[in-house]
N, C-alpha and C positions, 0 to 999 in steps of 0.2 A: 504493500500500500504506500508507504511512503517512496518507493521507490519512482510508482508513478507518480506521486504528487513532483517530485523534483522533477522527473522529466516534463512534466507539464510545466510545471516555473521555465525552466529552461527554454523550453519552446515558448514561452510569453513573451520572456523578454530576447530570445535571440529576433525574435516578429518584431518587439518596441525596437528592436534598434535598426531591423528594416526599413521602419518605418522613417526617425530619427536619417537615417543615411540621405534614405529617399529624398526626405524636405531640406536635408543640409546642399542636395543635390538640385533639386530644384531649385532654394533660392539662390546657389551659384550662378546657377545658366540663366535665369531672368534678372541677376544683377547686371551679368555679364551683356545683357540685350540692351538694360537699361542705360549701363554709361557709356558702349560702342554704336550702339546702332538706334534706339529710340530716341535717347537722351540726342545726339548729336543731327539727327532728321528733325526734331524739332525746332531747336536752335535755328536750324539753318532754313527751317518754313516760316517758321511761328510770327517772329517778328518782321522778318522783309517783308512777309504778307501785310503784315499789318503799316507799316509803312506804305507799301506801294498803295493801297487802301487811303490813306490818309493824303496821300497826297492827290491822288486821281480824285476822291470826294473833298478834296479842299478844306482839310479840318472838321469834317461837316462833328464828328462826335463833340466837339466844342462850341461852334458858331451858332447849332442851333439848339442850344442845350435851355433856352428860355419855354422854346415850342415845346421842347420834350416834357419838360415839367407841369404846363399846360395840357396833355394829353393823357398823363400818369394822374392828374388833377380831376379828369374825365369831363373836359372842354371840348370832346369831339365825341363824345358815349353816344352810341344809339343804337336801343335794343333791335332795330330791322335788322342791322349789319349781320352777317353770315359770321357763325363759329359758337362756342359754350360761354366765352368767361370776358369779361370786360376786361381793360385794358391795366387797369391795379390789381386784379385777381392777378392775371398771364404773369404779371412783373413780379409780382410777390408769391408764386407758386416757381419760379425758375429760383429769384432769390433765396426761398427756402433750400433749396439744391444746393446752393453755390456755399451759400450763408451757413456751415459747419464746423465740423475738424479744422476742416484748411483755416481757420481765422485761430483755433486757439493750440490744436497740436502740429498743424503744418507751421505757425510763423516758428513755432522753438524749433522743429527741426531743421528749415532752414538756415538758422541761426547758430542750430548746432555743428549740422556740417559745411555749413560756407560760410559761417562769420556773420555777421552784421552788413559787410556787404551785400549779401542775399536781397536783402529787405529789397535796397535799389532797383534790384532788377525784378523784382517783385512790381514793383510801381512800372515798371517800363512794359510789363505786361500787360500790366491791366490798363496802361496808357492806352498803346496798340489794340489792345484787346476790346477799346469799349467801340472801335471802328467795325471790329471783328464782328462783334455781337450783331452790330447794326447791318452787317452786308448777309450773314446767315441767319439769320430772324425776317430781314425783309424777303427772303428768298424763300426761306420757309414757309411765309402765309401766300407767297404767290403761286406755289408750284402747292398748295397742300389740297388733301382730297374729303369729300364728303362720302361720309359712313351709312351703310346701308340704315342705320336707324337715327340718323341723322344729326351724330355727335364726327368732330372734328377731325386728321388725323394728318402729319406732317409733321416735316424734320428732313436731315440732309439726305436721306436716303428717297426721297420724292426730288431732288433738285438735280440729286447726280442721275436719277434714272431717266430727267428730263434732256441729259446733256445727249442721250443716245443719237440723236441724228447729226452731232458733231464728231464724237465717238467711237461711234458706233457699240459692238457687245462691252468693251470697256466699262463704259460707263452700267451696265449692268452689276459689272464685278466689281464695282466700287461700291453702288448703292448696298451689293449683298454683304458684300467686307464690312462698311460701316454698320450696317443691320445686327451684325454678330457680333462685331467689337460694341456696339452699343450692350445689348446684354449682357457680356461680356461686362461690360462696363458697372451698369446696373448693380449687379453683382458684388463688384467688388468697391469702385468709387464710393457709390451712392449708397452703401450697403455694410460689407465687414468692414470696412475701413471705421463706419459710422460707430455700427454695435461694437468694434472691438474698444474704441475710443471711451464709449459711454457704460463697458463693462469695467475695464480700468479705471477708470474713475470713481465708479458706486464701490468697487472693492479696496482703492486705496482708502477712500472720506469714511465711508461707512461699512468696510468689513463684510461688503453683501457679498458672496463667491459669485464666484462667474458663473456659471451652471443657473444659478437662483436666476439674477439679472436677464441670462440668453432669453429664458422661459418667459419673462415679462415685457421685455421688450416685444419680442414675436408676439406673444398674444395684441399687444395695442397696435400694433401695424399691422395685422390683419385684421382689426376692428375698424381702422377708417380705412384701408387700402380696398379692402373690398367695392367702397362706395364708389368708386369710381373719379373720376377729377374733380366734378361741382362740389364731394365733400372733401377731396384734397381743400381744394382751391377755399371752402369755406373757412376747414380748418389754418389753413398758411396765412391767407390776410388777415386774420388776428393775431398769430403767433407772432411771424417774423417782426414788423415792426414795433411792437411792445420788448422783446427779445434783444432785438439790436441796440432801439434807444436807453435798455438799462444795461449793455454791456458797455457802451461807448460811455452812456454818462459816468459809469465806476471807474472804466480806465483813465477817463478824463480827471476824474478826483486824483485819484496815484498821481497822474503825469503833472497837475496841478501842484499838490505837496511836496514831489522834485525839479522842480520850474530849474533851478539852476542848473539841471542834467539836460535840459532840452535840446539845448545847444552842441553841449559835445555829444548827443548820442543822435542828431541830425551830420554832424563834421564825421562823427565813424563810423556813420553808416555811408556815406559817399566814400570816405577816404578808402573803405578795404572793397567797395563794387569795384575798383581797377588793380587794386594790390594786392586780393586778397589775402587771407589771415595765418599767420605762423602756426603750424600746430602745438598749442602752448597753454595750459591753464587747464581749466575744465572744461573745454568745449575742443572739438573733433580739428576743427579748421582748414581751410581750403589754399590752393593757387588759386589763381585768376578766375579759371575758366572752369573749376569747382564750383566757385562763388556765382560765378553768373549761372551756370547747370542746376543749381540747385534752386537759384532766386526764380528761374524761368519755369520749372516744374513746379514747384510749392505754387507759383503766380498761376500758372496753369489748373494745377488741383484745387486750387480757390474758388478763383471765377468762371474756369471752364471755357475761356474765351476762345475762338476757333475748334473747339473741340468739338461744338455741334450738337448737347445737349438740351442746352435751353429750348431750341429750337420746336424741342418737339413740345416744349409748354407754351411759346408764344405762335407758334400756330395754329392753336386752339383760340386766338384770340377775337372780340367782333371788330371788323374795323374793315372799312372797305379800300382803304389803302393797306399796302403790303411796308411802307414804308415808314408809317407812323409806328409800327409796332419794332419797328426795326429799332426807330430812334428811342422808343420804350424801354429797349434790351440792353441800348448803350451803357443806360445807368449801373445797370449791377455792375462789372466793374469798379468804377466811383466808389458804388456805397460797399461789395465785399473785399475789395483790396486797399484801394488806396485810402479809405475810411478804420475800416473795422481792422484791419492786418494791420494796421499802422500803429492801431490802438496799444493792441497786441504785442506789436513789436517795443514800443517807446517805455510800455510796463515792464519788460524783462531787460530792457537795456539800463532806465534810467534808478532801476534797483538794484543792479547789476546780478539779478538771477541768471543774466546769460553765461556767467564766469563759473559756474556753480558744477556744469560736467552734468547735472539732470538732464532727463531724455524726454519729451513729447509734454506731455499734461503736466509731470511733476515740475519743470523748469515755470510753464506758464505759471503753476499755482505756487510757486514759491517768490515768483514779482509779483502776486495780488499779495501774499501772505506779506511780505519786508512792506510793501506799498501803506498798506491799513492797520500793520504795527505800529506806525508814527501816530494815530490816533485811538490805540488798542481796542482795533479791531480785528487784528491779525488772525484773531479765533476763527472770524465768520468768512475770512477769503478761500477756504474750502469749499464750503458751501455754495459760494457765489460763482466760483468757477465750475464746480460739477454740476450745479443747475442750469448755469450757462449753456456747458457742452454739451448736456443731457436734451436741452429742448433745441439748441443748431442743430447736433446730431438727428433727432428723433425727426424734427422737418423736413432735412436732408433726403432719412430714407423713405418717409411716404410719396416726396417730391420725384424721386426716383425710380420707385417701381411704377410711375404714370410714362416715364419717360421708356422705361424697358416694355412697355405693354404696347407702346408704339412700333418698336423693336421687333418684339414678337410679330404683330400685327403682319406688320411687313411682310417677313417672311413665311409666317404659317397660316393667319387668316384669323377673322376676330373670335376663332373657335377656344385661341390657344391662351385667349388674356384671363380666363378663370382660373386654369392651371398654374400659366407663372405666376398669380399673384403667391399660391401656396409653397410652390417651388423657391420664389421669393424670400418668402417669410423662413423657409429654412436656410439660407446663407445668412440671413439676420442670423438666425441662432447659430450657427459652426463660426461665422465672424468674432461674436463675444467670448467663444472660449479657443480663437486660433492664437499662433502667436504674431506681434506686432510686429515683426519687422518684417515677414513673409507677408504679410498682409501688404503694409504698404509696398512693398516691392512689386507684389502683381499690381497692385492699384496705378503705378508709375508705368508698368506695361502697357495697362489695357487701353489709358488716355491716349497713349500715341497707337493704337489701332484704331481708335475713331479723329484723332485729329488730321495724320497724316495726309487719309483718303480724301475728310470735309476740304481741307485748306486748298486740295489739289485740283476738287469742286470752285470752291468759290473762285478760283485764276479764274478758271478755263469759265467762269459764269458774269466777269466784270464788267463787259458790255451790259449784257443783262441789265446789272443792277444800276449802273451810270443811266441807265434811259429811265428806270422807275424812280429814280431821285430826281431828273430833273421832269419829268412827268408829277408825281406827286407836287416839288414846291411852284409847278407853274399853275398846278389846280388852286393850289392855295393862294397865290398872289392876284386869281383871278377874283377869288369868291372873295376873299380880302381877311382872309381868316389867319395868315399866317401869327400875327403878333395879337 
């Protein structure tokens, strides 16, 4: 008897270290994709895109940033308009997306492995990016399709499929590449990344195991996910902006009570974007083009810009121009990078939690914790940050599986969106008890198999969008609506 009990142990754990090999295996070879081949296709898309963008639309993501706020304001609403959600829903169900992890465990790891320089190039994405947003969003509601029961449906994989009489089959195998890497994506972005984020934090603050957490998380995302987008979109326009305005207000108290840190931690966040950081202290530190590698990915897994997710939430939107919603989509950048990450950022530098060698959530909540110690309050900055993370997180993945049910849609027909919601709900749960650095590593994958194909879409769509921009503002100068 005992002798097969040992042989059974034995055979457990010679399998546990199969396994163990396995994933030491796999996260090698997707590191290995991430800083040779994804990470460096990026780079070399992401922002010329977005430049050449900026210049052919004339700055448009700035010059006409007065209209855009007038149309997010719902200056142009009207229920005849074709689609599900007015034009603050669309904005604040993609923002729920964007608006997560990437603002409180992406800016530290940024920070951790590229230095403070990171931050900069963080901002240079979402500069670029909020052009981006506005060229595949406007694209999105022009090429998208009506659903046999007469809800919305669109995203890059309806724009690239529209390139086919350029094309030709190409453009099919693009639409289908994005299609995959979207769930793909779904999955892992919008999804483990979320729950693994928001397990780690109930189990550092409050000692709940991960296992308990996986269980409750999943159950409340298949409680509204089911509902389909109107009750996304119900639940996010209250969330997000209540969410956001009390994390920026708290950071802003911190960055307020170190006023004299503002300055040197604006001067060394530019100074190491070109020199990056000695590997020295408690934090990982980069060369050059670490630092910028890592600002551009974190900026990327933030706001998603070119990546081609929003899209599939702002083409559900009513609006009978395809270009007002575009200029809608601009803003997330604005308010998830260069607002909120900023926030984020200026709290772990100007406390100097970023010298501290912490990894992900712990670095952030160790600059809220030194921050509201000067007013002893340091007890309650746990709290404020795991609640924080806990409701960007939790937004993120409802936001999310609406965008993988497009996805699905796509490629298997609207048979299949029952199914993945439940298929869904179980990466929720195996995300909260994986481990986090395999987690993010696939999450760094899966963006550049939906950015690559979108960005490679929107070139070959530029004409396109140059005639519906100046189409849309000459409608406007005529009706005399624009200001």
């Amino acid at each position: 008897m005992e002798l097969v009990c040992l042989a059974e142990i034995r055979t457990l754990c010679m399998e546990a270290n199969w396994i163990d090999s396995f994933l030491q295996a796999l996260h090698s070879g997707i590191d290995w994709y991430n800083s040779y081949i994804g990470g460096v296709l990026i780079i070399v898309l992401l922002i010329p895109v977005g430049i050449f963008f900026t210049i052919k639309l004339r700055l448009l993501q700035l010059t006409r940033i007065g209209h855009t706020f007038r149309i997010i304001a719902g200056k142009f609403d009207n229920k005849k308009d074709k689609g599900d959600v007015n034009h603050f829903k669309a904005l604040t169900t993609a923002l729920s997306a964007t608006v997560g992890t990437g603002n409180i465990v992406g800016v530290s790891l940024a920070i951790l492995y590229g230095g403070p320089g990171a931050i900069f190039w963080m901002w240079v994405t979402a500069f670029f990016g909020m052009i981006l947003k506005l060229v595949e969003n406007t694209l999105a509601v022009k090429y998208r399709v009506i659903n046999s029961d007469g809800t919305v449906s669109g995203g890059p994989m309806y724009y690239l499929k529209a390139l086919k009489p350029k094309i030709g089959k190409t453009a099919t195998v693009l639409a289908t590449v994005f299609a995959i890497a979207a769930v793909l994506c779904s999955l892992g972005t919008g999804n483990m990344a979320q729950s693994n984020s928001m397990a780690e934090a109930l189990l550092d603050t409050y000692q709940i195991p991960k296992l308990v957490s996986a269980l409750v998380i999943t159950g409340f995302v298949l409680l509204i996910v089911v509902g389909g987008l109107k009750r996304i979109a119900n639940v996010t326009s209250r969330l997000v902006p209540i969410m956001a305005i009390f994390y920026v207000l708290l950071s802003l108290l911190i960055i307020g009570m170190n006023y004299d840190q503002i300055l040197p931690a604006f001067g060394l966040i530019f100074r190491n974007a070109f020199t990056g950081t000695a590997a020295t202290g408690g934090f990982v530190g980069s060369a050059f083009i670490m630092t910028m590698l890592m600002g551009v990915r974190r900026g990327l897994f933030s706001n998603e810009a070119g990546q081609g997710s929003s899209p599939m939430a702002h083409a559900a939107a009513k609006t009978e121009y395809p270009v007002r919603e575009g200029l809608v989509a601009s803003i997330e950048p604005l308010v998830d990078t260069i607002i909120i990450c900023t926030m984020t950022a200026l709290v772990i530098i100007t406390t100097g939690a970023w010298k501290s060698g912490e990894e992900g959530v712990r670095m952030t909540l160790l600059g809220f914790e030194t921050g509201l110690a000067k007013i002893q309050m340091g007890q309650i900055a746990k709290h404020v940050v795991t609640i924080g993370l806990m409701l960007f997180a939790f937004s993120t993945i409802i936001s999310w599986s609406y965008y993988g049910t497009r996805a699905v849609q796509y490629l298997i027909g609207e048979k299949a969106i029952k199914p993945y919601y439940y298929f869904y709900s179980l990466f929720v749960l195996l995300g909260a008890v994986g481990r986090l650095d395999l987690v993010w590593s696939f999450v760094d994958m899966v963006i550049t198999f939906m950015t690559i194909p979108n960005l490679i879409g929107l070139i070959l769509l530029a004409p396109v969008m140059k005639q519906e921009v100046d189409k849309y503002f000459a409608a406007m100068k005529e009706t005399k609506t624009l200001y």
